[in-house]
C-alpha positions as CSV (number, residue, x, y, z in Angstrom):
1,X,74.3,33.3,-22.4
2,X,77.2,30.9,-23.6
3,X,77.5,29.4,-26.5
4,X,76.5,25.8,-24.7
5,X,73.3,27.3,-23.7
6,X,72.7,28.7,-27.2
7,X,73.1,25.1,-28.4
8,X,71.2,23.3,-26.1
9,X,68.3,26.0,-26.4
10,X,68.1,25.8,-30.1
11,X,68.1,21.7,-29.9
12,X,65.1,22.0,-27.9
13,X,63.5,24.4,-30.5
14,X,64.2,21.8,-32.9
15,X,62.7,18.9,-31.2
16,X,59.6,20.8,-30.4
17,X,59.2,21.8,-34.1
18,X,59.9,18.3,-35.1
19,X,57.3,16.8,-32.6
20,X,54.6,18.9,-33.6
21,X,54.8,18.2,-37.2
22,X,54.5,14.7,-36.3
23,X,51.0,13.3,-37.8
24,X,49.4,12.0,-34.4
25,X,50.4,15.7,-32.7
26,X,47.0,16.8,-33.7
27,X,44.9,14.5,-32.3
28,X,47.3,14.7,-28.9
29,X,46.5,19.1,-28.5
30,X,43.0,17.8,-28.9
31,X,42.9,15.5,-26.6
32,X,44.4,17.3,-23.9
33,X,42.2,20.5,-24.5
34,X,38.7,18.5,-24.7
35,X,40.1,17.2,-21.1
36,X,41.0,20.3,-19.7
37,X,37.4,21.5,-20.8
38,X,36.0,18.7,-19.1
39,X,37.8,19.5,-15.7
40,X,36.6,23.4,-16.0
41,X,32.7,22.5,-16.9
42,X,33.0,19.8,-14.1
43,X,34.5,22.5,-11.1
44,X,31.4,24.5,-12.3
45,X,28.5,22.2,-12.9
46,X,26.0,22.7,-10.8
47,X,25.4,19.9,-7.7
48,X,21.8,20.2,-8.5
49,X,22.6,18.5,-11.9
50,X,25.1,16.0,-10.3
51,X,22.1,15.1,-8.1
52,X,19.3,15.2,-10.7
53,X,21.6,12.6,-12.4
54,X,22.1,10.5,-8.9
55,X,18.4,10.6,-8.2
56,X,17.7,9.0,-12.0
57,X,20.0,5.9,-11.7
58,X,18.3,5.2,-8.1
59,X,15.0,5.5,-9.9
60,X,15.8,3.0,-12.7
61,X,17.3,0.8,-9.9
62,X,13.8,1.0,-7.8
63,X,12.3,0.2,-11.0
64,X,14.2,-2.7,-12.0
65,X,13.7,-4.1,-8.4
66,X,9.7,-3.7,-9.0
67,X,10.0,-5.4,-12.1
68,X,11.9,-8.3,-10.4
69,X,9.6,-8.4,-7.8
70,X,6.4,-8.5,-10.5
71,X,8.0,-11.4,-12.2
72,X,8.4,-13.2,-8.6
73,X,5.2,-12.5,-7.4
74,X,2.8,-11.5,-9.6
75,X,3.8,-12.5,-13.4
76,X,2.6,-16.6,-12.7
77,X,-1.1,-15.4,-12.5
78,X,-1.3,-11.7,-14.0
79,X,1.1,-12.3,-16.9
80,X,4.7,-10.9,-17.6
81,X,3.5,-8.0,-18.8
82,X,0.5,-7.4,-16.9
83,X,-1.5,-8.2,-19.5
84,X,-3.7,-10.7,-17.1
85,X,-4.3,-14.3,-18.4
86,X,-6.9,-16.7,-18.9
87,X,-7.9,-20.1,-19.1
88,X,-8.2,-22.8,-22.4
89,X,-11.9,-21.6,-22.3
90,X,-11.2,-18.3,-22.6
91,X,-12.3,-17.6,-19.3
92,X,-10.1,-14.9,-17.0
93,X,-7.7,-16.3,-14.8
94,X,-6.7,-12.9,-13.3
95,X,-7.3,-9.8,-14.9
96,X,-5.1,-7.2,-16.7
97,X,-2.8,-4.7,-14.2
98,X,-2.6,-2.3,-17.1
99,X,-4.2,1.0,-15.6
100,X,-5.5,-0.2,-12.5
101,X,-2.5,2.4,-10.5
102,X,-0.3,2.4,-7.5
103,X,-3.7,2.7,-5.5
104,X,-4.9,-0.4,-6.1
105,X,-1.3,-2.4,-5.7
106,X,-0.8,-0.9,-2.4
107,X,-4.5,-1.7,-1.1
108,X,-4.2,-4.9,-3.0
109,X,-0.4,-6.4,-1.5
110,X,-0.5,-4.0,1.9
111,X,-3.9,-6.1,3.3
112,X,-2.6,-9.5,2.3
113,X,-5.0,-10.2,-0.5
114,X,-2.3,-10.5,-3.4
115,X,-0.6,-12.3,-3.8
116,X,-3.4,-14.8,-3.9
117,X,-2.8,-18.2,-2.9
118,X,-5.7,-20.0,-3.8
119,X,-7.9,-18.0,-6.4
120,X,-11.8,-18.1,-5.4
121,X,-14.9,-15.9,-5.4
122,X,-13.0,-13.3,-3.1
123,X,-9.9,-13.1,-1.5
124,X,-9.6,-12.4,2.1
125,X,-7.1,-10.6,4.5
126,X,-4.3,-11.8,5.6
127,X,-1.0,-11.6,6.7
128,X,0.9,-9.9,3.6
129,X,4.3,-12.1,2.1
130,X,7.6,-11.7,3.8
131,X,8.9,-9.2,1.0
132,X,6.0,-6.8,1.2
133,X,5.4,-7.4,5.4
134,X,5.0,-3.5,6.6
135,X,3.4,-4.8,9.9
136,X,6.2,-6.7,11.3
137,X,7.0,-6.1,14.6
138,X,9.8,-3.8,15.8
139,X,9.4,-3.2,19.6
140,X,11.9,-5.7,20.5
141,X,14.5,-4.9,24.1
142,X,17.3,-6.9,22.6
143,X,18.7,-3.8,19.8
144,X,19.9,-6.6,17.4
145,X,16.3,-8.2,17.0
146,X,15.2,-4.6,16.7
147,X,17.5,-3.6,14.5
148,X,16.7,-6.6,12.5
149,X,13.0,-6.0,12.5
150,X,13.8,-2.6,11.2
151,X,15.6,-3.6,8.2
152,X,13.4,-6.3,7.2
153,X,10.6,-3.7,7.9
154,X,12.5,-0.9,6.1
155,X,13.1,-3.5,2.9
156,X,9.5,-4.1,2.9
157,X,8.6,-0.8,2.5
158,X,11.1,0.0,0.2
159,X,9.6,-3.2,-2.0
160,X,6.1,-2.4,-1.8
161,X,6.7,0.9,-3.2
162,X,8.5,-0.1,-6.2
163,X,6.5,-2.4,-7.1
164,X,3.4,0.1,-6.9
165,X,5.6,2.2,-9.3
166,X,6.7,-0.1,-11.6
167,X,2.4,-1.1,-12.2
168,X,2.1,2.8,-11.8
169,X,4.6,3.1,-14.9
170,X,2.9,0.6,-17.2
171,X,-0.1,2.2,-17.6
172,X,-1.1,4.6,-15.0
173,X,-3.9,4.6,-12.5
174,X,-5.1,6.1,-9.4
175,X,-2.2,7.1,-6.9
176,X,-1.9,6.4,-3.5
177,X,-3.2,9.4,-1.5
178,X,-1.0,11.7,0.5
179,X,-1.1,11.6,4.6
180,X,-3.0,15.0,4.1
181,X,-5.5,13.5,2.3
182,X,-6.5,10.8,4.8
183,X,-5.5,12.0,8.2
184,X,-9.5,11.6,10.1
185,X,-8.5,15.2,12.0
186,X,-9.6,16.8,8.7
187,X,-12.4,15.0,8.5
188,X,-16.3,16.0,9.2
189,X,-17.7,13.2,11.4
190,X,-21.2,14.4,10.7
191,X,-20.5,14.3,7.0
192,X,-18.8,11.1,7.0
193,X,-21.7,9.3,8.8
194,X,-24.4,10.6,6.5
195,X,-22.4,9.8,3.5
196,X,-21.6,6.2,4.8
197,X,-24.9,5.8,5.6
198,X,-26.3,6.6,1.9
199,X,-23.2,4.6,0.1
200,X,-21.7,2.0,2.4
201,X,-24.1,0.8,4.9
202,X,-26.1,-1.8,2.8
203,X,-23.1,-4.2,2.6
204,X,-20.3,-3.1,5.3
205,X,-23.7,-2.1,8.1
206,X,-24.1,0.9,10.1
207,X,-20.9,0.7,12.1
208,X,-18.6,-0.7,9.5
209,X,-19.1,-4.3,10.8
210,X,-19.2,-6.2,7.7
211,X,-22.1,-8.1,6.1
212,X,-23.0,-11.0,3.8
213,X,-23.4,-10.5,0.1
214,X,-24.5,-12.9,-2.8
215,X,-22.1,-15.3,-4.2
216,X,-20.1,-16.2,-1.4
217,X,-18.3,-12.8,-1.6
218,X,-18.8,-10.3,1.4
219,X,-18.1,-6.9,2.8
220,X,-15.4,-6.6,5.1
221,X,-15.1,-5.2,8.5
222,X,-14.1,-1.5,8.4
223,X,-13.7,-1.2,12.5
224,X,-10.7,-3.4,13.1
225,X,-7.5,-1.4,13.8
226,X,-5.3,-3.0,11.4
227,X,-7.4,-1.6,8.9
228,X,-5.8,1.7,8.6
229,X,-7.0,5.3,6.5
230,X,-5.2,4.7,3.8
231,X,-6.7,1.5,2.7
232,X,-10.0,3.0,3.3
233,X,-9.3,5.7,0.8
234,X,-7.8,3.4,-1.6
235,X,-10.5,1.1,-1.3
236,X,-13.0,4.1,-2.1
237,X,-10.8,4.9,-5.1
238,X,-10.3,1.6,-6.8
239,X,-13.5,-0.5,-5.9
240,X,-11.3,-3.9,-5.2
241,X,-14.0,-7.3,-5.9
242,X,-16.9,-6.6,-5.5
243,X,-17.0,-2.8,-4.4
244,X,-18.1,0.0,-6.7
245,X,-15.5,2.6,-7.8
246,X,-16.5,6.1,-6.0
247,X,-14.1,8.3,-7.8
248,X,-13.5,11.9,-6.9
249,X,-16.9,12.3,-9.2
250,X,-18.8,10.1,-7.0
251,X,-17.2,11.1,-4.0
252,X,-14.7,14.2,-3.8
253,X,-11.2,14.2,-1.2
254,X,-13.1,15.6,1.4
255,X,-16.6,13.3,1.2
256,X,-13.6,10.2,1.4
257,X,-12.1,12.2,4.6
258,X,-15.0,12.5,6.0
259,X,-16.0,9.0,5.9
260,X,-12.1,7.8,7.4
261,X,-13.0,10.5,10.2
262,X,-16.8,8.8,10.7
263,X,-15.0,5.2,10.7
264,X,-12.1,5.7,13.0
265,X,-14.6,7.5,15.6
266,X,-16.7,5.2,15.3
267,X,-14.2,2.3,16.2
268,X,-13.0,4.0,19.1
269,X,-16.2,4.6,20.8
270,X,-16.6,2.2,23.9
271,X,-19.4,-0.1,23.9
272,X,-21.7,1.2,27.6
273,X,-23.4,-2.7,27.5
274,X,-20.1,-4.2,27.3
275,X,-20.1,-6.4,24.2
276,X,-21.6,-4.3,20.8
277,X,-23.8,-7.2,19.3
278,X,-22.6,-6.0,16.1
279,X,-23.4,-2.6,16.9
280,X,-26.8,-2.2,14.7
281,X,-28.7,-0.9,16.7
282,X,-31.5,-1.9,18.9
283,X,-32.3,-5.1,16.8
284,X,-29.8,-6.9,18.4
285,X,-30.0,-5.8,21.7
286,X,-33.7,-6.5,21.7
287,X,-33.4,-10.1,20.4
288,X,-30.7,-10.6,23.2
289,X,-32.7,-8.8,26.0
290,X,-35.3,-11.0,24.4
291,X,-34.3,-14.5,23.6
292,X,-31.8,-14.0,27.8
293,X,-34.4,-12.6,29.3
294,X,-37.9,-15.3,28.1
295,X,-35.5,-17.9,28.3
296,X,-34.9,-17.2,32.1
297,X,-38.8,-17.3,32.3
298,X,-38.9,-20.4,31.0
299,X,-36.2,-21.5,32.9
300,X,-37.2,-20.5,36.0
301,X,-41.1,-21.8,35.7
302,X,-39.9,-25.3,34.2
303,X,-37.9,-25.3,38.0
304,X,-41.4,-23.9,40.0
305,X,-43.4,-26.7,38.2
306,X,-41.0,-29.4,38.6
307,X,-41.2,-29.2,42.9
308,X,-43.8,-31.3,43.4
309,X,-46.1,-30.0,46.5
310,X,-46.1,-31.8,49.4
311,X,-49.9,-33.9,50.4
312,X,-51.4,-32.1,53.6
313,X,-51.8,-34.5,56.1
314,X,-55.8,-35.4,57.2
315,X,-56.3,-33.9,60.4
């Protein structure tokens, strides 16, 4: 080694010394090894962690959009925090969402009866609100219209659901069943009818037709299509208006299954006269056979009577 390279190798000693007896040099060693630590636990963190951390931010974004959509939808009438509201009389304007579950938002918003329009003494289905529309139509030819209708479908979904857990997260409740739960192939026909029969019939009728009740309130029709397994089993669960709850006490899983099974039969079965009359039975078909089958009587010996006969002529 030369004497230049003797020089130039103890300057460099020196300004290393003198740079780490500098005050800040410290805080710069520490620095750089809490960021090489960071880089090693990082390589060997596992993804599950990475996506346990993914999957919470989504889930405080979902609930921030159910929040949002509360306020826009909901707040006016039930209060900002679900609290329900009433009037200067003290009488309730719409009742308190605290505990009433995701079962009972998804019957509730999925059927068109919230939100409510015009408050009265029940509300009726109907075509659910553009944000919360699960029904639209997506069998369009043109692909842009059907790609359309599956966003605006897919959105709705994704809206209806957090808004049932954002309810679902401010004071618990009923959940919404699994597919398992409801699908009528698990279902005991047999069972379902006997059980409908002793806890249903008086107010929806034999067949699921609907009926009249007291106050201007009635039952609804169970055998239309649009009224799907799900709402059945949430309706059973939550007792909307005037409906009795039938929790799993009253009625277990299966008792619930085996009324969906009983319904959706039911519904599909043809009707061998042509038109049901309601399908209650021989009530109805008497009164028709009766009320068609006098009047044509009637009919026809009003037309008899009304020829007047013809005088024989005298021989």
């Amino acid at each position: 080694m030369t004497t230049d390279d003797k020089t130039r190798t103890g300057n460099s000693v020196k300004r290393f010394t003198a740079w780490r007896r500098r005050p800040w040099a410290g805080y710069a060693v520490v620095l750089a090894a809490l960021a090489a630590i960071g880089v090693i636990y990082a390589g060997f963190t596992p993804q599950s962690d990475r996506a346990e951390a993914a999957n919470a931010t989504q889930a405080a974004a979902d609930l921030e959009n159910g929040r949002q959509l509360y306020n826009k939808n909901c707040g006016s009438c039930h209060g900002l925090n679900a609290e329900g509201t009433k009037d200067a009389k003290g009488k309730p304007i719409a009742p308190s969402l605290l505990g009433v579950g995701a079962a009972s938002v998804d019957f509730q918003v999925s059927t068109g009866r919230m939100p409510a329009m015009n408050p009265g003494a029940q509300m009726p289905r109907k075509k659910p609100v553009p944000d919360f529309d699960t029904t639209i139509r997506t069998d369009y030819a043109e692909p842009e219209k059907r790609e359309a209708a599956e966003k605006q479908k897919a959105r709705a979904e994704k809206n209806l659901a957090d808004l049932r857990e954002y309810i679902q997260k401010l004071g618990g409740g009923p959940e919404v069943p699994p597919a398992s739960a409801v699908d009528p192939k698990g279902g005991d026909v047999a069972v379902g009818g006997k059980l409908f029969r002793t806890n249903c019939a008086q107010c929806h009728s034999f067949v699921g037709s609907g009926g009249a009740l007291t106050g201007g309130k009635y039952a609804p029709p169970l055998d239309r299509n649009d009224v799907t397994p799900t709402q059945i089993y949430e309706a059973m669960l939550t007792g909307p208006q005037a409906m009795p709850v039938f929790n799993d006490t009253t009625l277990t899983p299966k008792d619930k299954q085996a009324i969906i099974a009983y319904l959706v039969q039911t519904r599909e079965e043809p009707n061998p006269g042509g038109n049901g009359l309601g399908r209650i039975g021989p009530v109805s078909e008497g009164l028709a056979g009766w009320l068609v089958g006098i009047g044509l009587l009637v009919l026809a010996a009003m037309w008899i009577t009304a020829k007047k006969p013809k005088k024989l002529k005298k021989s």
